[in-house]
C-alpha positions in Angstrom: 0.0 0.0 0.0 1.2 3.4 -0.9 -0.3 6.5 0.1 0.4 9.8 -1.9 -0.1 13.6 -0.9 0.9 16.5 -3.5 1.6 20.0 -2.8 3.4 22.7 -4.0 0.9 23.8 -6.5 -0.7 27.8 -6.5 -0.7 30.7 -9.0 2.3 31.8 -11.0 2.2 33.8 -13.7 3.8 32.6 -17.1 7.6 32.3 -17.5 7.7 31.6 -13.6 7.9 28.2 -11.9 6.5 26.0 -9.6 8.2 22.6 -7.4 5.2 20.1 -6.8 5.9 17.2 -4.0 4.5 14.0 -3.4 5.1 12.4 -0.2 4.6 9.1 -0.5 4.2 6.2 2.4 4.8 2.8 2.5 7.5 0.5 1.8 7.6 -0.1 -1.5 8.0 3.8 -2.9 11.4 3.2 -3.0 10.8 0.3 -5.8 8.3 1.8 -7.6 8.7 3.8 -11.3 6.9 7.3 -10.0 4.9 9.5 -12.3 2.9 12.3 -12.6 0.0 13.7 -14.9 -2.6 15.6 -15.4 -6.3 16.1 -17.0 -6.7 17.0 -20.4 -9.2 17.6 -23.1 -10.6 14.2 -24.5 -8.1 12.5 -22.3 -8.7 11.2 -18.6 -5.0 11.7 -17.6 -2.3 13.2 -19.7 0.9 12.1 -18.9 3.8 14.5 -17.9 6.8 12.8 -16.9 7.7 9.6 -15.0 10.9 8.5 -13.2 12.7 5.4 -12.2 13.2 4.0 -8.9 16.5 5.0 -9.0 16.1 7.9 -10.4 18.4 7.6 -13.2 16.0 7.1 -16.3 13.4 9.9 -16.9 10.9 10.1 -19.3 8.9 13.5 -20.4 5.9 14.5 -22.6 7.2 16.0 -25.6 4.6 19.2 -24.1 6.9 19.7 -21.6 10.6 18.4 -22.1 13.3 20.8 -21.4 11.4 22.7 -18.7 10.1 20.3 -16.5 12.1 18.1 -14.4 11.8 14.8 -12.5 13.0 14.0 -9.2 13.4 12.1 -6.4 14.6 11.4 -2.7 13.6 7.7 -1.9 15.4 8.8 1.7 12.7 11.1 2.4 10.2 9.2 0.4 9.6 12.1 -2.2 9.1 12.7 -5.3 9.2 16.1 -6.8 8.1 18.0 -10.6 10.2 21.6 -10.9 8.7 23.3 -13.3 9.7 26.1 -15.2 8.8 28.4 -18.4 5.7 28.0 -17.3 2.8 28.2 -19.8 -1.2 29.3 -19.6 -1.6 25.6 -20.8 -0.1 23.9 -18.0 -3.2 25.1 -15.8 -4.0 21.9 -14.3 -4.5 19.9 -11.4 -1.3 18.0 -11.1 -1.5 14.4 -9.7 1.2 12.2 -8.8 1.4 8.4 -9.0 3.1 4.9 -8.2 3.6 1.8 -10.2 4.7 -0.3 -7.6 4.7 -3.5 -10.6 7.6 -1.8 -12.0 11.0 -0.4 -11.3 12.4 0.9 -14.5 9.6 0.7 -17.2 8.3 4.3 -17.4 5.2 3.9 -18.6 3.0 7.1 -19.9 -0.3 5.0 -19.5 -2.6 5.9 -16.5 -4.5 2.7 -16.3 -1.1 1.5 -15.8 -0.1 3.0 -11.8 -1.2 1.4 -9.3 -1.6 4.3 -6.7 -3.1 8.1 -6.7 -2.6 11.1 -4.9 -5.6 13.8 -4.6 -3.9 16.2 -6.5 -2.7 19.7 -6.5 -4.2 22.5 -8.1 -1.3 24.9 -10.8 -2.6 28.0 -12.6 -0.7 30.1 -14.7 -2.0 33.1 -15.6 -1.1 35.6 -18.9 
């Protein structure tokens, strides 16, 4: 069982940036590929970047490569999204998410993590 809280989100407006955290409990967070996403139009969750339980392989959508960035302490059981260049688009609630089946398979899927936080609300206004 792994139990996820998100925060960090707020108002910012564009060009500035934002750090989300999830704090995650449980044993197995450590071992687990971590990813986070967001609603979109026509999509139920739109993937935004995922990393491994090490932390060495990362994986971004192409929407937001080069100014977000993936992170993560399994010491302190957090994961974290800095994000940057910020964009009106990015308004979203930002959720974070386990896939405790996998350790290094970043998958962009939703159906495919295992465990939810409630989410954090990010607005970026123009």
């Amino acid at each position: 069982q792994v139990q996820l809280v998100e925060s960090g989100g707020g108002l910012v407006q564009a060009g500035g940036s934002l750090r989300l955290s999830c704090a995650a409990s449980g044993r197995t967070f450590s071992s687990s590929v971590m990813g986070w996403f967001r609603p979109a139009p026509g999509k139920q969750q739109e993937f935004v970047a995922a990393i491994s339980w090490t932390g060495i392989n990362t994986y971004y959508a192409d929407s937001v490569k080069g100014r977000f960035t993936i992170s993560r302490d399994n010491a302190k059981n957090t994961a974290l999204l800095q994000m940057s260049s910020l964009k009106p688009e990015d308004t979203a609630v930002y959720y974070c998410a386990a896939d405790v089946h996998r350790r290094n398979y970043l998958s962009r899927q939703h159906s495919e993590y295992d465990y939810w936080g409630q989410g954090t609300q990010v607005t970026v206004s123009s």
